[in-house]
C-alpha atoms as an extended CHARMM CRD file, in Angstrom:
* protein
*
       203  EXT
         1         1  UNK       CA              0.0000000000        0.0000000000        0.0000000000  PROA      1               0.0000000000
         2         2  UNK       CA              0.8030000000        3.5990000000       -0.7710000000  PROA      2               0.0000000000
         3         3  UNK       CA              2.9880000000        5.2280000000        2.0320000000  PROA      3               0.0000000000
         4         4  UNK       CA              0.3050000000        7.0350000000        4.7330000000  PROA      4               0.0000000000
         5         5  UNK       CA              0.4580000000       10.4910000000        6.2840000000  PROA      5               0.0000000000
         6         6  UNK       CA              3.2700000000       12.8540000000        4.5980000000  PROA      6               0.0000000000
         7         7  UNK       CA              5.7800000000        9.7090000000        3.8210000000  PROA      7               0.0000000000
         8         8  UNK       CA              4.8590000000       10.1070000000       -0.1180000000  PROA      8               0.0000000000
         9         9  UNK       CA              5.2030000000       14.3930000000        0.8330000000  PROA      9               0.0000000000
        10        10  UNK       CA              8.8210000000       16.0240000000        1.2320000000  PROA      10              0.0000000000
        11        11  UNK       CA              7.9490000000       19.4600000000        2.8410000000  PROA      11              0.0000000000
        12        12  UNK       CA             12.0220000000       19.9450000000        3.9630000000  PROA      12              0.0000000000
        13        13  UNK       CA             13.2250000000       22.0030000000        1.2210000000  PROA      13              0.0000000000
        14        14  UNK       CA             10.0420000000       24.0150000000        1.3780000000  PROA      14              0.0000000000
        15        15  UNK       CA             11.2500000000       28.2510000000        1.6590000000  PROA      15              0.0000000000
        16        16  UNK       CA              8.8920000000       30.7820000000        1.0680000000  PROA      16              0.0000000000
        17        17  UNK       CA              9.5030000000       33.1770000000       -1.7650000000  PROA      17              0.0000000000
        18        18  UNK       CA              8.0590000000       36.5070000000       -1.2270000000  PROA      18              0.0000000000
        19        19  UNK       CA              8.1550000000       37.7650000000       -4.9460000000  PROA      19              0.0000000000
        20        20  UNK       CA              5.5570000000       37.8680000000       -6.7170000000  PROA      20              0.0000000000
        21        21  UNK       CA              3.4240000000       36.6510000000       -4.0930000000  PROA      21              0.0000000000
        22        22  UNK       CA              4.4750000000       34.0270000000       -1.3450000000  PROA      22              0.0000000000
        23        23  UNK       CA              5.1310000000       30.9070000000       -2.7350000000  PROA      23              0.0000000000
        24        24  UNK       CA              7.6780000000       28.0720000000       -2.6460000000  PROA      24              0.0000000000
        25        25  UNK       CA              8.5910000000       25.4720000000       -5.1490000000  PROA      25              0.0000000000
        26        26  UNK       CA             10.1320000000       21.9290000000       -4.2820000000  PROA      26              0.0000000000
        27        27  UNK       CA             11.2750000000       19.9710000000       -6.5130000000  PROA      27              0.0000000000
        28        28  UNK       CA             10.8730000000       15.6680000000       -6.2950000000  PROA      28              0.0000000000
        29        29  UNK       CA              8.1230000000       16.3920000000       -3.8680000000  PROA      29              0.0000000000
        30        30  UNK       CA              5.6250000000       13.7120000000       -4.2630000000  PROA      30              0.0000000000
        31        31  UNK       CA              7.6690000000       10.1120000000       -4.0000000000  PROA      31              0.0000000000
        32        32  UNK       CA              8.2900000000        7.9510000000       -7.0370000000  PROA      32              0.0000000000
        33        33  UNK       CA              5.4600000000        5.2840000000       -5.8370000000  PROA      33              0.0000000000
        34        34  UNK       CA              2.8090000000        8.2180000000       -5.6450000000  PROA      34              0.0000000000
        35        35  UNK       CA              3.6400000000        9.4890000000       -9.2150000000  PROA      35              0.0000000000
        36        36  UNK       CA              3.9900000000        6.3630000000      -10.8310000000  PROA      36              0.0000000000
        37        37  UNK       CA              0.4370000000        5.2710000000       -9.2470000000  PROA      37              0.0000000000
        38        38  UNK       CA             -1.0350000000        8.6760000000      -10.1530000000  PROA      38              0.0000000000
        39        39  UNK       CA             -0.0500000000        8.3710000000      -13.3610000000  PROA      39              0.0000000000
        40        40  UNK       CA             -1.3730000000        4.9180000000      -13.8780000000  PROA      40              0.0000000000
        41        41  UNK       CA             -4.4340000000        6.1390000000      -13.0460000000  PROA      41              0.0000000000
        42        42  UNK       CA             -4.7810000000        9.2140000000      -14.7130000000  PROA      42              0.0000000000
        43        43  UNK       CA             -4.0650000000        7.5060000000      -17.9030000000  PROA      43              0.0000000000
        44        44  UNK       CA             -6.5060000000        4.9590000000      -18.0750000000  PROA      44              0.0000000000
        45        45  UNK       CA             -9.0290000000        4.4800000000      -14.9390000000  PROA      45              0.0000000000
        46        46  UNK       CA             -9.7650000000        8.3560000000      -14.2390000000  PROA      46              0.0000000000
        47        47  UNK       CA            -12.9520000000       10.1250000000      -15.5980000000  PROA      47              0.0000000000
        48        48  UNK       CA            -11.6990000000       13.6470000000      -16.8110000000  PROA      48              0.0000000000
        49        49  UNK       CA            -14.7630000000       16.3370000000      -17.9040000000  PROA      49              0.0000000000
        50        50  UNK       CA            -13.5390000000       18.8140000000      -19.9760000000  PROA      50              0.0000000000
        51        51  UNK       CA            -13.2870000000       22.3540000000      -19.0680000000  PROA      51              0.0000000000
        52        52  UNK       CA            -13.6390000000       25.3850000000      -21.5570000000  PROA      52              0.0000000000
        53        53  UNK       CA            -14.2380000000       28.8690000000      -21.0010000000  PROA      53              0.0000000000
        54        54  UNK       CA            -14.1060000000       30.4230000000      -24.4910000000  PROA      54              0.0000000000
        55        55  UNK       CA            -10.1710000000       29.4480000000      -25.0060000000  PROA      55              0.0000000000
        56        56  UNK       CA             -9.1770000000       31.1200000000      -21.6310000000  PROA      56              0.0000000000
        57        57  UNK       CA             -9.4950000000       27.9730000000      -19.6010000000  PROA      57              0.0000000000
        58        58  UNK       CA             -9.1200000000       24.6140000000      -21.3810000000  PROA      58              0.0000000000
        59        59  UNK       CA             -8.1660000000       21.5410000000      -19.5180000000  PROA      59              0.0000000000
        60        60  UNK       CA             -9.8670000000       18.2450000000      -18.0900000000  PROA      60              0.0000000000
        61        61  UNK       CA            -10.9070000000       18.4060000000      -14.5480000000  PROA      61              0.0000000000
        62        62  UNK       CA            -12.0300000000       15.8550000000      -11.7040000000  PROA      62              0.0000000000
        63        63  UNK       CA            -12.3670000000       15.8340000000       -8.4680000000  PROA      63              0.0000000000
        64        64  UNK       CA            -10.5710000000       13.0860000000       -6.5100000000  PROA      64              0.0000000000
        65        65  UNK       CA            -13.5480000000       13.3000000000       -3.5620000000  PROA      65              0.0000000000
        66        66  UNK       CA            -16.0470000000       12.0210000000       -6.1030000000  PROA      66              0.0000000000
        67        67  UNK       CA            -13.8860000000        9.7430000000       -7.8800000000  PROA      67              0.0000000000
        68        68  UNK       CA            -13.6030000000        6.0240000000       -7.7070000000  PROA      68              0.0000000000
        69        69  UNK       CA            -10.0150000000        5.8580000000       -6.4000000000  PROA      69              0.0000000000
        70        70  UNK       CA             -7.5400000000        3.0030000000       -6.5030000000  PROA      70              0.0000000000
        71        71  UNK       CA             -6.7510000000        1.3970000000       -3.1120000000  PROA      71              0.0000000000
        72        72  UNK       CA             -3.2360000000        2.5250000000       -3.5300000000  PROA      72              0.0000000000
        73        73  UNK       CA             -4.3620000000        6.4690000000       -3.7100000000  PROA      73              0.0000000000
        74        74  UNK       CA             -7.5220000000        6.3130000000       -1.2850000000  PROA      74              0.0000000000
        75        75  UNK       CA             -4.5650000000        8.0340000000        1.2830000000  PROA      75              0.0000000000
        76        76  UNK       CA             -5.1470000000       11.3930000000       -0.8570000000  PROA      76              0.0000000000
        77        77  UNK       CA             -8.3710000000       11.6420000000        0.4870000000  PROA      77              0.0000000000
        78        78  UNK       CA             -8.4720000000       10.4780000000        4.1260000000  PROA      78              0.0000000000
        79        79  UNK       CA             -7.9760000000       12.6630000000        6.7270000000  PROA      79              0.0000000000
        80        80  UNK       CA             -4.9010000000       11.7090000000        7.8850000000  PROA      80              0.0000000000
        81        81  UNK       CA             -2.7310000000       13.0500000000        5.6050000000  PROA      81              0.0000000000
        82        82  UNK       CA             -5.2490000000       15.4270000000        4.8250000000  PROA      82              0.0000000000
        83        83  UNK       CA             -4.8890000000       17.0630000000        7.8840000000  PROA      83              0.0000000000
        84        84  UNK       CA             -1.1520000000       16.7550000000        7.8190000000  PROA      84              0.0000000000
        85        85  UNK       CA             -0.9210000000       18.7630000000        4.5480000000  PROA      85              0.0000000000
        86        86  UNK       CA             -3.3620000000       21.8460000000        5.5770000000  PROA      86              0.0000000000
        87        87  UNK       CA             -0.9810000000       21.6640000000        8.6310000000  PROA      87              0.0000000000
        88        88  UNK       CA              2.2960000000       22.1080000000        6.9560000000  PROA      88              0.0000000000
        89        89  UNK       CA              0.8490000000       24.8800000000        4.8470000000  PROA      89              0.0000000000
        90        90  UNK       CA             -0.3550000000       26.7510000000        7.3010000000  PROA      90              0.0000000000
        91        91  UNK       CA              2.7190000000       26.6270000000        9.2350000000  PROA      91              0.0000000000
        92        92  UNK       CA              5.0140000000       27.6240000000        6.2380000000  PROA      92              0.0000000000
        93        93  UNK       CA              2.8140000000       30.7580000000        5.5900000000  PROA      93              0.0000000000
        94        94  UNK       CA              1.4870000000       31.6120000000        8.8600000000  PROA      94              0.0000000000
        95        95  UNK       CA             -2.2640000000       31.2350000000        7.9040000000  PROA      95              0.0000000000
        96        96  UNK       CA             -5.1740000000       29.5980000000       10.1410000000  PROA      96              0.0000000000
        97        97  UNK       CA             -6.8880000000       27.2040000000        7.2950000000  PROA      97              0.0000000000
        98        98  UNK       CA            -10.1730000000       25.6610000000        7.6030000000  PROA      98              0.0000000000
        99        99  UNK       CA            -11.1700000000       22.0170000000        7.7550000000  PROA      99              0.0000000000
       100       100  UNK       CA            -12.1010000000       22.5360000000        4.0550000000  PROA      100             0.0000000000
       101       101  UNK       CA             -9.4830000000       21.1020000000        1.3380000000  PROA      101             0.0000000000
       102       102  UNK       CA            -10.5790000000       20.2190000000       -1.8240000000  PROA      102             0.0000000000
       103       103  UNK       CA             -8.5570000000       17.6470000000       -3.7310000000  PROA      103             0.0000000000
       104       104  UNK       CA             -8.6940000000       17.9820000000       -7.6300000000  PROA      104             0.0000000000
       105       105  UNK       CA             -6.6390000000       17.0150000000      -10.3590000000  PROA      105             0.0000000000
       106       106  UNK       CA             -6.1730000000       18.5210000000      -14.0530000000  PROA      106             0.0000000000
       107       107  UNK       CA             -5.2130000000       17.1550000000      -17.5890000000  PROA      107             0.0000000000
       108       108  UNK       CA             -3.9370000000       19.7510000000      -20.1980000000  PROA      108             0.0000000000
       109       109  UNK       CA             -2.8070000000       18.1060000000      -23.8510000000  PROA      109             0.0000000000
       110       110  UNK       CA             -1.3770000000       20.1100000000      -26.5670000000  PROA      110             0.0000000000
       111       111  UNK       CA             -2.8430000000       23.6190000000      -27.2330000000  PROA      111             0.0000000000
       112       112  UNK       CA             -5.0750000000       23.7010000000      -23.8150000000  PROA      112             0.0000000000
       113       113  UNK       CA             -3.5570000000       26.9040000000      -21.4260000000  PROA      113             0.0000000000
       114       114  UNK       CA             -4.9780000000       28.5710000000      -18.7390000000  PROA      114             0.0000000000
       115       115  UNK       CA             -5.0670000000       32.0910000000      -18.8590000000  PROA      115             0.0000000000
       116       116  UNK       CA             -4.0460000000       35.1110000000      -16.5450000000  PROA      116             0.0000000000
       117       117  UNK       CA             -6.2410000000       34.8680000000      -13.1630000000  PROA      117             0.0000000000
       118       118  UNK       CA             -5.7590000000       34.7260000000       -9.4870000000  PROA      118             0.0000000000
       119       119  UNK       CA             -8.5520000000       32.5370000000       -7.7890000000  PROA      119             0.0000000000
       120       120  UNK       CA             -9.5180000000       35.4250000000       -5.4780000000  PROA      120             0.0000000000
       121       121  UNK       CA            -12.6820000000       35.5590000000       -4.8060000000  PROA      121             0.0000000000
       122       122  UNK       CA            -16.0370000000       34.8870000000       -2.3080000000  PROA      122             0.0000000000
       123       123  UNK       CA            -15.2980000000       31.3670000000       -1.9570000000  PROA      123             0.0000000000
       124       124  UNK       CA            -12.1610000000       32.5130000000        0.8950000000  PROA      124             0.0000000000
       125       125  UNK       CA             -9.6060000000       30.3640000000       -0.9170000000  PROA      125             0.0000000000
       126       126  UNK       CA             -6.4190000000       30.9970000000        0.5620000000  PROA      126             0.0000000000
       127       127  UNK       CA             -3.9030000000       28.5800000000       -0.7340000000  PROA      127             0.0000000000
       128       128  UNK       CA             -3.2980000000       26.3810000000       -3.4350000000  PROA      128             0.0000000000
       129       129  UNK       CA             -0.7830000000       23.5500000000       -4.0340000000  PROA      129             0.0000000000
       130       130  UNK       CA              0.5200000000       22.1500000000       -7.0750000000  PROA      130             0.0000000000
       131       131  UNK       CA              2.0830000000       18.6980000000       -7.6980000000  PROA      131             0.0000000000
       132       132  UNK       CA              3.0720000000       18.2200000000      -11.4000000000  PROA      132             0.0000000000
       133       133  UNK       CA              3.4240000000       14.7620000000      -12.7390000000  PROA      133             0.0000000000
       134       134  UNK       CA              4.2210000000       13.6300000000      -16.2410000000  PROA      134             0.0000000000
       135       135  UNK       CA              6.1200000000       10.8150000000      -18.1840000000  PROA      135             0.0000000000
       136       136  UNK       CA              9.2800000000       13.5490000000      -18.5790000000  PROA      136             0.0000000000
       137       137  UNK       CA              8.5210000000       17.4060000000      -19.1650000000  PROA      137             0.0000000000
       138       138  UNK       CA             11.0110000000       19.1280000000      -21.1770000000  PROA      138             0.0000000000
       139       139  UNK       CA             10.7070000000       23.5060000000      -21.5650000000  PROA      139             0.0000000000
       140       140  UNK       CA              9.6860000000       23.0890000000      -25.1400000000  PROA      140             0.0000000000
       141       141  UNK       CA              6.7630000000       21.2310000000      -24.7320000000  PROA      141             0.0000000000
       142       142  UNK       CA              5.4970000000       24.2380000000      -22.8600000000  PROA      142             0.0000000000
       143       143  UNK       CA              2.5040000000       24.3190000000      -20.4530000000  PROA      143             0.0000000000
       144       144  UNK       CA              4.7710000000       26.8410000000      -18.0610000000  PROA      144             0.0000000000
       145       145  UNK       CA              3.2490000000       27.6280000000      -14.7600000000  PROA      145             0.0000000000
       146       146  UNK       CA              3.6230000000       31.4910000000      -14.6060000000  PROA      146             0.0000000000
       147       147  UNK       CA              3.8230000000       33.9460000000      -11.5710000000  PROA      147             0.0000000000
       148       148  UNK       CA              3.3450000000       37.5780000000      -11.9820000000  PROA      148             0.0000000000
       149       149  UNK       CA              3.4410000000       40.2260000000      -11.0350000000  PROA      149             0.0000000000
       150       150  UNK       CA              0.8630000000       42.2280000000      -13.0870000000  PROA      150             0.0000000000
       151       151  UNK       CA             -2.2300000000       41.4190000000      -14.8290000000  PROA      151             0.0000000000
       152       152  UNK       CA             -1.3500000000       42.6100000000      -18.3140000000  PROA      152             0.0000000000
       153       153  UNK       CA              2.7410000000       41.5530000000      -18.7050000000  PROA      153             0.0000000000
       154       154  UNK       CA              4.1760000000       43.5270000000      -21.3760000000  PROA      154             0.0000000000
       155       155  UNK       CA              7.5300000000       41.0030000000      -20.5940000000  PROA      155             0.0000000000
       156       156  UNK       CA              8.7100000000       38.8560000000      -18.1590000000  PROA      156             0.0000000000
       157       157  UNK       CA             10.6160000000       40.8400000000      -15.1950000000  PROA      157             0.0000000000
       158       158  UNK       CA             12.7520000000       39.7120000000      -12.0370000000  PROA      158             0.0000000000
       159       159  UNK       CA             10.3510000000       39.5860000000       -9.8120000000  PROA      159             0.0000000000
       160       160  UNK       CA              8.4170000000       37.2760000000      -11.8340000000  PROA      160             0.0000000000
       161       161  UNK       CA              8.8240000000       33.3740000000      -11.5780000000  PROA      161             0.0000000000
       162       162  UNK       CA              8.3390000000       30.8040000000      -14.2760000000  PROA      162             0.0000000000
       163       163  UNK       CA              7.9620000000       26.9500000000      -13.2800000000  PROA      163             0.0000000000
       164       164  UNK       CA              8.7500000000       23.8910000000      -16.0080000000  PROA      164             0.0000000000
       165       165  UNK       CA              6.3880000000       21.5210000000      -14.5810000000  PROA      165             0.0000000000
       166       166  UNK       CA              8.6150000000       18.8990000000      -14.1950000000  PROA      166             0.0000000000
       167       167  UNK       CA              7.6720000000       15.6430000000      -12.8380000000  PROA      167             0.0000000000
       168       168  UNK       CA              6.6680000000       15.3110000000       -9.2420000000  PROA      168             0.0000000000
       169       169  UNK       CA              7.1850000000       19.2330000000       -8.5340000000  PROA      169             0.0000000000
       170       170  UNK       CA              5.2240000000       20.7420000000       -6.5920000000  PROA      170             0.0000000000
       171       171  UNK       CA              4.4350000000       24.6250000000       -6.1720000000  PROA      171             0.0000000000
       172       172  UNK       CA              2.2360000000       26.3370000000       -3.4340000000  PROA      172             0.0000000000
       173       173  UNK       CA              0.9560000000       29.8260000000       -3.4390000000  PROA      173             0.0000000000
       174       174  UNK       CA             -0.7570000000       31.9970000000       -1.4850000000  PROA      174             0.0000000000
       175       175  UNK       CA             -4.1800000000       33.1350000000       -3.5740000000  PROA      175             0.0000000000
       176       176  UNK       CA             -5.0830000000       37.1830000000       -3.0430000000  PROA      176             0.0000000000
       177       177  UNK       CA             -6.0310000000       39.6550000000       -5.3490000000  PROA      177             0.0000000000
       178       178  UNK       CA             -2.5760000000       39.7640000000       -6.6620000000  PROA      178             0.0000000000
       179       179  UNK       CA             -1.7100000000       36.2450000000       -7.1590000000  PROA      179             0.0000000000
       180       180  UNK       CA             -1.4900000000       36.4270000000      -11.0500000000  PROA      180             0.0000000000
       181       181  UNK       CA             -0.4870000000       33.2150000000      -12.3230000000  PROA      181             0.0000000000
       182       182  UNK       CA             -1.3620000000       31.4840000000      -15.8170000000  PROA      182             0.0000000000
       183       183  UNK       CA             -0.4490000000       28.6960000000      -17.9730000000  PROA      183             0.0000000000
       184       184  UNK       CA              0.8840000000       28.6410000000      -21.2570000000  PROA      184             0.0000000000
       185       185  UNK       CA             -0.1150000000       26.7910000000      -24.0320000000  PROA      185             0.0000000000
       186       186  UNK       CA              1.0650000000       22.6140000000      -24.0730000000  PROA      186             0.0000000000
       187       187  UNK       CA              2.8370000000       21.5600000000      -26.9970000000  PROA      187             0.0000000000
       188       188  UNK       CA              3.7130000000       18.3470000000      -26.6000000000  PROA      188             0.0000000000
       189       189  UNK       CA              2.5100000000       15.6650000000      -24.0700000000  PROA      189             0.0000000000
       190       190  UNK       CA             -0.3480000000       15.6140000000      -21.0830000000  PROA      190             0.0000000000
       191       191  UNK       CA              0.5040000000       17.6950000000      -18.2410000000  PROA      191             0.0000000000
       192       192  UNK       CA             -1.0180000000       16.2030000000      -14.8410000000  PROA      192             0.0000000000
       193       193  UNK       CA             -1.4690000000       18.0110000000      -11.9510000000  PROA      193             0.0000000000
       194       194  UNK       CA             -2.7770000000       16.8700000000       -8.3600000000  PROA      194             0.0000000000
       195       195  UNK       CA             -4.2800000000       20.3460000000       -6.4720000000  PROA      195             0.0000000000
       196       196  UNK       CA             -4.9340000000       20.8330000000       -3.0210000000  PROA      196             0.0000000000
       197       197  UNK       CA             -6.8500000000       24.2260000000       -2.3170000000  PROA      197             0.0000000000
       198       198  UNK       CA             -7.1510000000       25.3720000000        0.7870000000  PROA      198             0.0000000000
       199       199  UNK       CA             -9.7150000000       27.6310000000        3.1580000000  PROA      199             0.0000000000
       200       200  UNK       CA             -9.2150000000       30.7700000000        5.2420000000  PROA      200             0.0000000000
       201       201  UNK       CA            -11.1820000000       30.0380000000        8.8270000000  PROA      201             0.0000000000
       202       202  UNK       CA            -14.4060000000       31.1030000000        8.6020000000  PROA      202             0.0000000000
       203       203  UNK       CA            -15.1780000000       33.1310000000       12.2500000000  PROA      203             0.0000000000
């Protein structure tokens, strides 16, 4: 069975950088059994909906809550390591999360990107993590995760980030109404990602 609690999670490299907006980005976060299982699934057992709003959102979306999950992954759900993760989070940015953590995953094949937007809203999202997994992501197959630091980029600047989405990387970001981020168009390949989102406490 898939390793419980944060075994399959390596939060030790894990540094908060402030620019654009908090975030950190650790690389060979998830473990090699969790991304080979993940990917076994994703490819053939999961039920993806597609997502499309007019070109500025395109991916395939499910939720793994209301998914039929192999035994091996039913860990991502329970609240074990559940709890464990919202913990870690809210440690690294000094936040107070709610019980509330929704656990999705996405599916973007060539031409699908995400557009400029930063999640803010009514719903009190606070924090979102990333965990990339793929069968070997190389820059020019595109589908760059993008942080930055204005709405309309006329370039790229230093205070802007730019993440290959290499396999089993995972990024985590604080969501505001400055938390810019986007995706650019996939090339090549199907870019997988596992999200956690997470929930400011409601008082």
């Amino acid at each position: 069975m898939l390793e419980t609690k944060m075994d399959c999670f390596d939060f030790g490299p894990a540094t908060i950088d402030r620019l654009p907006f908090p975030h950190f980005s650790v690389s060979n976060f998830a473990s090699e059994e969790l991304g080979q299982n993940l990917l076994n699934w994703f490819e053939s057992d999961a039920i993806w909906k597609t997502h499309n709003q007019d070109g500025f959102y395109e991916s395939y979306d499910l939720s793994l809550r209301d998914s039929r999950l192999p035994l091996e992954l039913e860990c991502l759900v329970q609240p074990l390591l559940i709890d464990d993760l919202r913990g870690k989070v809210a440690a690294l940015f000094r936040a107070r999360l709610d019980e509330r953590v929704d656990v999705t995953a996405h599916k973007l094949v060539p031409s699908y990107r995400i557009g400029i937007h930063t999640d803010f809203g009514e719903t009190n999202q606070t924090h979102r993590l990333l965990i990339q997994f793929n069968r070997g992501w190389r820059t020019e197959m595109g589908g760059l995760l993008l942080f930055l630091s204005s709405k309309v980029p006329s370039q790229i600047t230093g205070d802007d980030r730019v993440f290959v989405p290499y396999h089993r990387r995972a990024i985590c970001f604080e969501v505001s109404n400055r938390s810019f981020h986007a995706v650019t168009p996939v090339n090549d390949g199907e870019r997988f990602t596992l999200c956690f989102s997470f929930y400011s406490v409601r008082d």
